[in-house]
PAGU-496684 format. One record per residue: residue number from 1; residue in three letters; y, x, z of N, C-alpha, C, CB in turn. Coordinates in pm, 1 decimal, decimal comma. Each point is the difference from the previous one (the first is absolute). Glycine has a CB too. Example, Ala and Ser with C-alpha at 12.3 -4.5 7.8 and 13.67 -1.06 7.14 Angstrom:
<1; ALA; <-569,0; 1319,0; 780,0>; <119,0; -89,0; 0,0>; <120,0; 90,0; 0,0>; <-117,3; -189,2; 124,6>>
<2; SER; <222,3; 154,2; -196,6>; <119,0; 82,0; 6,0>; <109,0; -77,0; 73,0>; <-62,8; 118,4; -214,5>>
//
This chain:
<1; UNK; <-272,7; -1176,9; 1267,3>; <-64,8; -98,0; -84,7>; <96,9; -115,6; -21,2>; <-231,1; 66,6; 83,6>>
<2; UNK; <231,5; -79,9; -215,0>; <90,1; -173,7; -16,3>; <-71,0; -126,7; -1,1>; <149,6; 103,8; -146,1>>
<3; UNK; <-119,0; -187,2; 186,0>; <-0,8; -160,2; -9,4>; <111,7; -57,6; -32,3>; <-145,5; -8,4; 148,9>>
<4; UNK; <62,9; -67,6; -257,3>; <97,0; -95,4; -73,2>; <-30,3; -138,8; -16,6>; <51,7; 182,0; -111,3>>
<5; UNK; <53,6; -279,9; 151,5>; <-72,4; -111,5; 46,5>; <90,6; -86,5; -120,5>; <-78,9; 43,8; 307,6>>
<6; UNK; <32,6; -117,3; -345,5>; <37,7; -130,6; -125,3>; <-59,4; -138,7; 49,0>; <-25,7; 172,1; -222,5>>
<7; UNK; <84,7; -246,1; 157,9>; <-22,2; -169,7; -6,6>; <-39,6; -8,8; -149,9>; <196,3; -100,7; 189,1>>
<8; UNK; <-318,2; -2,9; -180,7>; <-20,8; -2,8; -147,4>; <-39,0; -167,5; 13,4>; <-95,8; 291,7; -84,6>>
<9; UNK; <124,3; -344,1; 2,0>; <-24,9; -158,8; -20,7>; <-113,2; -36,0; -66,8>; <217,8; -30,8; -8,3>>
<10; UNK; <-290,4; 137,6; -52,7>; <-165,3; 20,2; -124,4>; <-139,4; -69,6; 111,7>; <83,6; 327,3; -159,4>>
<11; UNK; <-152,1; -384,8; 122,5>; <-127,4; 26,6; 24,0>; <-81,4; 108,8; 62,4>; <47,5; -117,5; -150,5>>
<12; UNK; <-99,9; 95,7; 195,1>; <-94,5; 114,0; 69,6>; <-88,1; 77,4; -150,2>; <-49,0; -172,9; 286,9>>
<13; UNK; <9,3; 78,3; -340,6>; <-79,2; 72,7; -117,3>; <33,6; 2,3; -145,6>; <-156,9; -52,5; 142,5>>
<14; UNK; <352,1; 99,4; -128,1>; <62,4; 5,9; -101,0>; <-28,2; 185,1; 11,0>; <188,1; -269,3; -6,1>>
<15; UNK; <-156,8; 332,7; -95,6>; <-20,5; 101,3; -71,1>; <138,2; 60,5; -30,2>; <-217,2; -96,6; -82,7>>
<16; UNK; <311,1; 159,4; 88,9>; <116,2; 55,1; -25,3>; <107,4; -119,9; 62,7>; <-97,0; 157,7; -226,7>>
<17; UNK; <48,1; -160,5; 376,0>; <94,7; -65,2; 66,4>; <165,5; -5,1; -49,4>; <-180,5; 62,1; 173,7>>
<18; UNK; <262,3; -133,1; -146,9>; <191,8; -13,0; 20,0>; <-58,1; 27,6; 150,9>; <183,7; -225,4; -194,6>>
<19; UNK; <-71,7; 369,1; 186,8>; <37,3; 42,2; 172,6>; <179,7; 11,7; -25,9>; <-273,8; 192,1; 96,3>>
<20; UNK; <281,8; -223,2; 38,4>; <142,3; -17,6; 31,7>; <22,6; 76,7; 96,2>; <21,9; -203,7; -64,3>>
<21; UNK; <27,2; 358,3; 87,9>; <24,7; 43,3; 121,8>; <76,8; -15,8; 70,3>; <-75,3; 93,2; -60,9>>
<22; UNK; <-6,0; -83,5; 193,7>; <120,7; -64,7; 134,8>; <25,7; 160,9; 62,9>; <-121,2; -308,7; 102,6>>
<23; UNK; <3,1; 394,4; -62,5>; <57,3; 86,6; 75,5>; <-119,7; 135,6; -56,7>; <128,6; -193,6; 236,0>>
<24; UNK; <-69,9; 306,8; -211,7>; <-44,7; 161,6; 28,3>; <5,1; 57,0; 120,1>; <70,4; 36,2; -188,6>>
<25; UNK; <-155,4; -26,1; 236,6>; <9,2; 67,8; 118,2>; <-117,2; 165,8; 37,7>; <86,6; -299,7; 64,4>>
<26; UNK; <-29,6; 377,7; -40,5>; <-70,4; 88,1; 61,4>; <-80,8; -38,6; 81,9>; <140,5; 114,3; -33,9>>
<27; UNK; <-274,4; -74,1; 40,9>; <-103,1; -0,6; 123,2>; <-87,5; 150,5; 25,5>; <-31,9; -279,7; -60,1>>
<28; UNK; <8,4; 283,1; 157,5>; <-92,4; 66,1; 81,8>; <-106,9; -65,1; 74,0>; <171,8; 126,8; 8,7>>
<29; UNK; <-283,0; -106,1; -48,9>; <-154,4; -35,1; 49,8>; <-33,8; 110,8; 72,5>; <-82,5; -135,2; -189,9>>
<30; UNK; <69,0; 41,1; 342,3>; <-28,1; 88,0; 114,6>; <-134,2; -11,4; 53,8>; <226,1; -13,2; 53,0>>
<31; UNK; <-299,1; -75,0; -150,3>; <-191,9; -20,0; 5,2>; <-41,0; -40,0; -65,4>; <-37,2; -24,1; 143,9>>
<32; UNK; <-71,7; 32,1; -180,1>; <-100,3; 20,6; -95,4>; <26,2; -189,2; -53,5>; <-209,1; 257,3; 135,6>>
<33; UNK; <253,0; -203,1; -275,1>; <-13,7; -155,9; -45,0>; <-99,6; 1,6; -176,3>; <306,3; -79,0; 155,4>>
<34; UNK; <-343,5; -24,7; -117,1>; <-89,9; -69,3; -120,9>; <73,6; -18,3; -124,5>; <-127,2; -128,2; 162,5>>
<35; UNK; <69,2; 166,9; -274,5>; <94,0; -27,6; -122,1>; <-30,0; -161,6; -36,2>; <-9,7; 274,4; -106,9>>
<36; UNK; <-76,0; -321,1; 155,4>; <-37,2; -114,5; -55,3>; <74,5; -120,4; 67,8>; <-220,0; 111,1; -60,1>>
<37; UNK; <218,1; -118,1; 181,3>; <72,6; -53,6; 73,3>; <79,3; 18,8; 142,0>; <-133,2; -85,6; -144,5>>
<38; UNK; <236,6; 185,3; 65,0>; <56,4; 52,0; 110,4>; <95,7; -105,7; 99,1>; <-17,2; 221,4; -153,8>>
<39; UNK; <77,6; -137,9; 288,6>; <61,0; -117,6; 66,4>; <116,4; 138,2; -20,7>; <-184,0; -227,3; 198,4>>
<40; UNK; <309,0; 165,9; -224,9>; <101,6; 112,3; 2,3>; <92,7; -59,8; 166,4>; <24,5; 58,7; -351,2>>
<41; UNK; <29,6; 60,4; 382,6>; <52,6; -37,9; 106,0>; <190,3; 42,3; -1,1>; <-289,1; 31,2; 116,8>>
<42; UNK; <364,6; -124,3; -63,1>; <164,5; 75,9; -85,6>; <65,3; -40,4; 136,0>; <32,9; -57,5; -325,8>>
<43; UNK; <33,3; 200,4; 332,2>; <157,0; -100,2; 96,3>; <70,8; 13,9; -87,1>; <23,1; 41,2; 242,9>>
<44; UNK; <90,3; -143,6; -209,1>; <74,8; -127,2; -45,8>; <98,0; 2,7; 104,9>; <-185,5; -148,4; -113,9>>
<45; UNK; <283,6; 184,2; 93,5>; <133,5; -75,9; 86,9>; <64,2; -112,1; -46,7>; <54,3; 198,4; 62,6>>
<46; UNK; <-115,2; -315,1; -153,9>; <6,6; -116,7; 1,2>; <132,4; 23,4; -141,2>; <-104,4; -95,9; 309,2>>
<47; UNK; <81,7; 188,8; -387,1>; <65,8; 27,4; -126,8>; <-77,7; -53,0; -117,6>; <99,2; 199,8; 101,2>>
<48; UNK; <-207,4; -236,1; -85,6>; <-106,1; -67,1; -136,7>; <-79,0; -125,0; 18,5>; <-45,4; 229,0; -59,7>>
<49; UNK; <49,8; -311,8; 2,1>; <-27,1; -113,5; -9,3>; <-160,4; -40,7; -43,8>; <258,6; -0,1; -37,6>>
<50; UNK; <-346,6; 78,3; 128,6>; <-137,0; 8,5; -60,7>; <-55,1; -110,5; -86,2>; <-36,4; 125,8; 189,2>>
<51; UNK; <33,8; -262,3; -162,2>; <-57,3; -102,5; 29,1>; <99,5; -85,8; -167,3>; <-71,3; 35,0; 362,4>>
<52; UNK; <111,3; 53,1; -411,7>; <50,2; 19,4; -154,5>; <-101,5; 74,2; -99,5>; <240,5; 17,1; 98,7>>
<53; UNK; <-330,2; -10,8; -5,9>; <-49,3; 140,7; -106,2>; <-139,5; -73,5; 9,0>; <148,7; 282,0; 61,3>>
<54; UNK; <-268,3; -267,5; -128,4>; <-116,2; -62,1; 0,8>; <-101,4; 160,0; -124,0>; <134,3; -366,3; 46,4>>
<55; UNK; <-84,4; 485,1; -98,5>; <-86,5; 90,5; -118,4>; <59,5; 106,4; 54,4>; <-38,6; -126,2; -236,0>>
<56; UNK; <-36,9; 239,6; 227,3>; <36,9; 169,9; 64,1>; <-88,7; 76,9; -164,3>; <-33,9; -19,9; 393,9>>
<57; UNK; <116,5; 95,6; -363,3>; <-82,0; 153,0; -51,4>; <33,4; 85,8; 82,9>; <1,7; -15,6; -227,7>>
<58; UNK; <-117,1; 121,0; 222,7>; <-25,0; 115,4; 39,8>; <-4,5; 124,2; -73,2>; <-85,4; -137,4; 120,3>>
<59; UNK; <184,9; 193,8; -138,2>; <0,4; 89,9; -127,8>; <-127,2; 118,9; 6,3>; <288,1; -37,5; -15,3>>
<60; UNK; <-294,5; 101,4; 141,1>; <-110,5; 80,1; 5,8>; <-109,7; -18,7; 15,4>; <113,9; 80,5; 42,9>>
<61; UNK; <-180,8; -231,9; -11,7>; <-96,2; -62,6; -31,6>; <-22,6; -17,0; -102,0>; <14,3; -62,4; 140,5>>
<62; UNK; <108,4; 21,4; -270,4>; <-6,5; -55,1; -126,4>; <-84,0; -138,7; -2,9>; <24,6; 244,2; -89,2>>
<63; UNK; <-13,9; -364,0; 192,6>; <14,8; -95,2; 16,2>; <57,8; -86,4; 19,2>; <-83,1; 82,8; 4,1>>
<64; UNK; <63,2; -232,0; -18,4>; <91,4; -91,9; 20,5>; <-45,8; -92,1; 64,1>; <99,1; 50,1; -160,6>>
<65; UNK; <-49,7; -105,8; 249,0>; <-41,2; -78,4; 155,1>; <62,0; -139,7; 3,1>; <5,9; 227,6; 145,2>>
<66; UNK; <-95,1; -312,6; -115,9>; <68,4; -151,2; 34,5>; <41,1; 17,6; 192,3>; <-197,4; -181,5; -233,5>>
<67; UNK; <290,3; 100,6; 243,5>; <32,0; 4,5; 173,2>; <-79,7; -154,0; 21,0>; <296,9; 155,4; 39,5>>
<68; UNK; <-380,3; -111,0; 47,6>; <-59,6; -99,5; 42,5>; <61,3; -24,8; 111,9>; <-187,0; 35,7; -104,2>>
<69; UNK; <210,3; 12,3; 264,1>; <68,4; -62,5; 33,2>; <99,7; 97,8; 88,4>; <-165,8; -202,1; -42,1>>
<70; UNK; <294,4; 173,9; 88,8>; <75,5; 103,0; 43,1>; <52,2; -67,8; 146,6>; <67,5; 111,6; -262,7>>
<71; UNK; <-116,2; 7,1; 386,4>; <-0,2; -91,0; 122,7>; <94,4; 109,5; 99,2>; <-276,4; -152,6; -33,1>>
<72; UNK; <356,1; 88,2; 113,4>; <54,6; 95,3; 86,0>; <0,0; 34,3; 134,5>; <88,6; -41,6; -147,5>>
<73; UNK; <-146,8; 162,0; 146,6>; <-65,5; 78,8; 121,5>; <81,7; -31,9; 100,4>; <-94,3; 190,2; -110,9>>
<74; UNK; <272,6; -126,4; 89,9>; <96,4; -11,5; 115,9>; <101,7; -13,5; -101,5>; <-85,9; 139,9; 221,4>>
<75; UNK; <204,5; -128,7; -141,7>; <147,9; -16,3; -31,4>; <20,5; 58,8; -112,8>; <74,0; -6,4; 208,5>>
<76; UNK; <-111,3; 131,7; -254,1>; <34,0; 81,8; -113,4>; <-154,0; 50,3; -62,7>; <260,1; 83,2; 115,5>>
<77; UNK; <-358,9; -90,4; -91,2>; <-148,2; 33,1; -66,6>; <-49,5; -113,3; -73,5>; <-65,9; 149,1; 182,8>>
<78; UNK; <52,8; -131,6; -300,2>; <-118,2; -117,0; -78,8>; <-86,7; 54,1; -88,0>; <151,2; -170,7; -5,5>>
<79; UNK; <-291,2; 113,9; 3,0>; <-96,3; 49,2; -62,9>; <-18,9; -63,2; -141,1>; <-89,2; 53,0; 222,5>>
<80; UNK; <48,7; -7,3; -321,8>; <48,9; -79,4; -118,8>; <-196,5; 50,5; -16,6>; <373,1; 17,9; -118,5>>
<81; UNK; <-450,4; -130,3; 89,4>; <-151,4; -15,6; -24,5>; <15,9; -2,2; -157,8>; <-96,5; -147,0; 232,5>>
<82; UNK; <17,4; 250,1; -280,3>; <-10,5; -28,0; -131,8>; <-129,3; -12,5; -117,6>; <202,8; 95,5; 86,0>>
<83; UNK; <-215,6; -145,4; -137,4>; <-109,5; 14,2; -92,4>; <20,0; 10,3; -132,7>; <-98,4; -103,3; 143,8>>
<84; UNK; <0,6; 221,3; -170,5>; <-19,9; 68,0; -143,6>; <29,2; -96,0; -122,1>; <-185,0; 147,9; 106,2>>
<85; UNK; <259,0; -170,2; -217,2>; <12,9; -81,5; -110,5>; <-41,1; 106,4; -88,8>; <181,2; -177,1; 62,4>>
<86; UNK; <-359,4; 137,4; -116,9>; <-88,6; 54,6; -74,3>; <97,0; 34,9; -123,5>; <-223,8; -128,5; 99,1>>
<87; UNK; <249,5; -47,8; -149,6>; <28,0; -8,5; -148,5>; <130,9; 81,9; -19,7>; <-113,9; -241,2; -34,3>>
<88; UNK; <225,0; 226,8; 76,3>; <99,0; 95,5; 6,3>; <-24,2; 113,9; -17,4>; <79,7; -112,0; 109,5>>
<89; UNK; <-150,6; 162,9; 2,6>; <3,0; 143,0; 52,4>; <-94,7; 122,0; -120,7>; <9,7; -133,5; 296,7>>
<90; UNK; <-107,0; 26,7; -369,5>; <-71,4; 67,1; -52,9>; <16,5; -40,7; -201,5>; <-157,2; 11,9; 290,8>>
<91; UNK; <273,5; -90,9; -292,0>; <20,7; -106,0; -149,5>; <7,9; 114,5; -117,9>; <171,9; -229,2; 115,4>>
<92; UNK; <-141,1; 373,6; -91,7>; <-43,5; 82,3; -127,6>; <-77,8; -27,3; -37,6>; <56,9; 137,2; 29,6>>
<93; UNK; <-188,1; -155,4; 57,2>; <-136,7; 60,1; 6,2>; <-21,0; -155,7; -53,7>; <-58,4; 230,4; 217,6>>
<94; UNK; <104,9; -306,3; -159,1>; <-74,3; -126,7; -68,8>; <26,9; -58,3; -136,1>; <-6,5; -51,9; 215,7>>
<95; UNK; <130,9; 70,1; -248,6>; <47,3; -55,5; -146,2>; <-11,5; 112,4; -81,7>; <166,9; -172,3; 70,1>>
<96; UNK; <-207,7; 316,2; -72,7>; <-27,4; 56,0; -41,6>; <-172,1; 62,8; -40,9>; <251,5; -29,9; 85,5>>
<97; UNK; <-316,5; -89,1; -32,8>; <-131,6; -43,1; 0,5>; <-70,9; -66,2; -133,1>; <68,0; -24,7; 238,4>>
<98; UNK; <-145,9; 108,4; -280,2>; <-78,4; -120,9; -135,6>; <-129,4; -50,9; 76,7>; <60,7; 146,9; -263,0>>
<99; UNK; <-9,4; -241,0; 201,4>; <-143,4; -87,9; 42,9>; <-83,0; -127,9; -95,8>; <127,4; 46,4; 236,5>>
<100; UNK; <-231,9; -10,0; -224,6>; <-98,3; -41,1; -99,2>; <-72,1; -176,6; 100,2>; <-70,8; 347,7; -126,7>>
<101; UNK; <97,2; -452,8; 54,1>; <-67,1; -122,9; 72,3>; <-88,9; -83,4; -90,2>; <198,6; -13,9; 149,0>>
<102; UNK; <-320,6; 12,0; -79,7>; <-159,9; -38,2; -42,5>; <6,2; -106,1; 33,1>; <-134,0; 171,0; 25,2>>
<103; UNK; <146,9; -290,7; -74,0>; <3,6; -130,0; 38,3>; <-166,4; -60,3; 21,1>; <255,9; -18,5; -138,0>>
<104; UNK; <-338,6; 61,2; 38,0>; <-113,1; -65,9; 5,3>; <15,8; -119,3; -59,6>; <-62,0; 107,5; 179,5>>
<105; UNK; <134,7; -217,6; -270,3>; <-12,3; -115,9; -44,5>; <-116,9; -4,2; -100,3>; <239,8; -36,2; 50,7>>
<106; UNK; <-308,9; -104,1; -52,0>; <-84,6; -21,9; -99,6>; <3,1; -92,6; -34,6>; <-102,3; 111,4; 42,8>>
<107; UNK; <24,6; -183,4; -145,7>; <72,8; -148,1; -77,2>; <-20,4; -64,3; 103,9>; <-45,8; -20,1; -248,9>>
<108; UNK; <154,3; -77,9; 226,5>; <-7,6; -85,5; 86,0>; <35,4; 11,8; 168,4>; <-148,6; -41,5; -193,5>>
<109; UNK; <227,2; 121,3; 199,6>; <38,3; 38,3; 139,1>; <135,5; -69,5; 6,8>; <-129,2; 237,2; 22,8>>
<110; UNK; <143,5; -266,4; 68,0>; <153,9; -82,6; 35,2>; <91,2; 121,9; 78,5>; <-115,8; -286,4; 52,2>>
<111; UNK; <255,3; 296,3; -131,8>; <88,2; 106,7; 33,3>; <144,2; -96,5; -24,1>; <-168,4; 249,7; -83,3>>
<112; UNK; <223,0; -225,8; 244,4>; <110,7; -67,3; 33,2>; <90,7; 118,3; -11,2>; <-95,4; -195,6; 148,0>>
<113; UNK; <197,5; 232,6; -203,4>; <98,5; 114,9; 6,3>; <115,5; -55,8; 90,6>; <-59,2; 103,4; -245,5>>
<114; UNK; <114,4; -192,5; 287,2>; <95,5; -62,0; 91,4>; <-29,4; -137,7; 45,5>; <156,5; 135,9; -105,5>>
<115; UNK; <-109,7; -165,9; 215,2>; <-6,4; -120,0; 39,4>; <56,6; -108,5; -156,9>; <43,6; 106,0; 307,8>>
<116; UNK; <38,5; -55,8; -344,1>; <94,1; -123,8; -87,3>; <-113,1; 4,8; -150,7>; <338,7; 62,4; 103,6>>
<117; UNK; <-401,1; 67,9; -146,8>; <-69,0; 16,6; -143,0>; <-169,4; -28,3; 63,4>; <204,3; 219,7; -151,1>>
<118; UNK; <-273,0; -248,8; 50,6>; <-98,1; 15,7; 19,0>; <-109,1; -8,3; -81,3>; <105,9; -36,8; 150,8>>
<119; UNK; <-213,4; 119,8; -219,3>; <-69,3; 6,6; -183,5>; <-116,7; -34,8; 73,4>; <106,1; 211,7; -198,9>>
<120; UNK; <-152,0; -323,0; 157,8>; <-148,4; 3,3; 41,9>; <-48,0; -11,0; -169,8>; <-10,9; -139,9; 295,9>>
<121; UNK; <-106,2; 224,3; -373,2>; <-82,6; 27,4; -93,1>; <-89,3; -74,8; -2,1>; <49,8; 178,2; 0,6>>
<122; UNK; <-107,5; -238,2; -105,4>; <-179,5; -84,1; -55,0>; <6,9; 92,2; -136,7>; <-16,1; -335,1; 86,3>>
<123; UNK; <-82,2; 407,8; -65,2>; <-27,6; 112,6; -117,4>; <-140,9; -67,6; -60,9>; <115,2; 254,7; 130,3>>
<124; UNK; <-97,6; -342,7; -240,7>; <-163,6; -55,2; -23,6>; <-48,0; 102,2; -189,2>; <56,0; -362,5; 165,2>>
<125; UNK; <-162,1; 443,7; -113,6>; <-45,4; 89,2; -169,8>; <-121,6; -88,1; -30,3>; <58,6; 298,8; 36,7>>
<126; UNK; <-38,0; -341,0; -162,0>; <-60,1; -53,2; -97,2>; <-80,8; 130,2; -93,9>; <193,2; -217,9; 18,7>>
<127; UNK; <-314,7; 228,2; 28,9>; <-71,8; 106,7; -171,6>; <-95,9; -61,7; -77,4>; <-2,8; 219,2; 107,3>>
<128; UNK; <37,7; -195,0; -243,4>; <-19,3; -66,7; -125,9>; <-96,6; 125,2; -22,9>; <238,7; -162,5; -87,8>>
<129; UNK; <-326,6; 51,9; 10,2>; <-142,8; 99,7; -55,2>; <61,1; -22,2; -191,6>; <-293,7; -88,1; 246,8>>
<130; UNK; <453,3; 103,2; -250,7>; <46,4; 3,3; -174,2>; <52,5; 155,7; -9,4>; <103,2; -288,8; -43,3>>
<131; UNK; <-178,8; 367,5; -54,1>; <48,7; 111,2; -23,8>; <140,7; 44,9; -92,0>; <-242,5; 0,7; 49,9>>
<132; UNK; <309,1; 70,2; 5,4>; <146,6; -65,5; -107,1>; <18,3; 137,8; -88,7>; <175,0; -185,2; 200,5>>
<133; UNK; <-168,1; 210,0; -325,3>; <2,4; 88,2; -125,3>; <40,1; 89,7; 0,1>; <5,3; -117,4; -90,7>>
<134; UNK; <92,1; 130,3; 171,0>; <92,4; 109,5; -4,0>; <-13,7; 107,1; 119,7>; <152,5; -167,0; -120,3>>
<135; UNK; <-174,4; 306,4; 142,3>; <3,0; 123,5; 91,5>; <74,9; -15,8; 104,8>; <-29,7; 132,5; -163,7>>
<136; UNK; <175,8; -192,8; 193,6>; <95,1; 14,2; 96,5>; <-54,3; -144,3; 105,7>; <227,5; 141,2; -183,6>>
<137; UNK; <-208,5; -61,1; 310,7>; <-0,8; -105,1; 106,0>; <97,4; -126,7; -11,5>; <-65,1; 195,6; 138,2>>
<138; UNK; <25,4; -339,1; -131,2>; <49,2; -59,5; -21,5>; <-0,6; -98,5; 135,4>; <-30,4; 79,3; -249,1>>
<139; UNK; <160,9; -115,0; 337,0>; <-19,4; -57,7; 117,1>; <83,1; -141,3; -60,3>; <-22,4; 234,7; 203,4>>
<140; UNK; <-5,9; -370,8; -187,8>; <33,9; -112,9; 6,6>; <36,2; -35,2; 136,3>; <-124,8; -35,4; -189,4>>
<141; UNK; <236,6; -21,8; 210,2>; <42,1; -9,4; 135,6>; <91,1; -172,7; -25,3>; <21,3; 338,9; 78,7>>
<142; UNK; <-19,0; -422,2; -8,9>; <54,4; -137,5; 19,1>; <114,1; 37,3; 167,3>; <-283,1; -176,0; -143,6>>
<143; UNK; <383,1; 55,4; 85,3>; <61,4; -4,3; 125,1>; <5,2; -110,9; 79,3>; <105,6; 143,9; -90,7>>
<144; UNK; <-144,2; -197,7; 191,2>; <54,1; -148,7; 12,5>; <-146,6; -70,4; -22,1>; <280,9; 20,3; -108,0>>
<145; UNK; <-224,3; -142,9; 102,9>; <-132,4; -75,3; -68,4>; <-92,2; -75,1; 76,3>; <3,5; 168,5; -138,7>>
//
């Protein structure tokens, strides 16, 4: 099995991370480990610079792992704790997603789109009992005022 360990400088809930690889290494899993949050275990004769590295993949998992934290057992053993990175691991599936959003607004609802913008609406309808001559819908609309 491979592990591949990178440094990435992104956000946790960036989406097509910048990885920078530091190392490849062969592994062998000698017990039962969790895909979700596995603990990997490596000797090391003090040739890799773990504590450079902070993102893993798992190719036969077909996941991608944040290092939460990497602690050392003895002289040459360290356990590298990892947890599942959803958005990564699964970002086909997500940006390749349609999605339909039901806001529910009705007049007069206050909708902030960013801290810096912000539309607040006064929708006031006026109906006239004047019939107007002509077949086609006719909407009068003011701006301002």
């Amino acid at each position: 099995m491979e592990l591949i360990l990178y440094q990435t400088l992104d956000n946790e809930n960036v989406i097509n991370k910048d990885l920078i690889l530091k190392y490849t290494i062969n592994i062998k899993l000698k017990d039962n480990v969790g895909i979700i949050n596995p603990v990997i275990t490596l000797n090391d004769k003090n040739t890799m610079d773990f504590n450079t590295c902070n993102y893993a993949y798992l190719p036969d998992f077909k996941r991608y792992y944040f290092i939460r934290s990497i602690e050392n057992v003895s002289n040459d053993v360290w356990n590298l704790n990892l947890e599942s990175d959803v958005l990564e691991s699964f970002k086909n599936d997500i940006l390749n997603s349609v999605v339909e959003i039901n806001t529910g607004f009705k007049n007069g609802d206050y909708y902030a789109t960013n801290p810096k913008i912000e539309v607040i609406k006064d929708i006031d309808i006026y109906k006239s009992n004047v019939t107007l001559s002509n077949v086609k819908n006719t909407v009068f609309s003011t701006i301002g005022g």
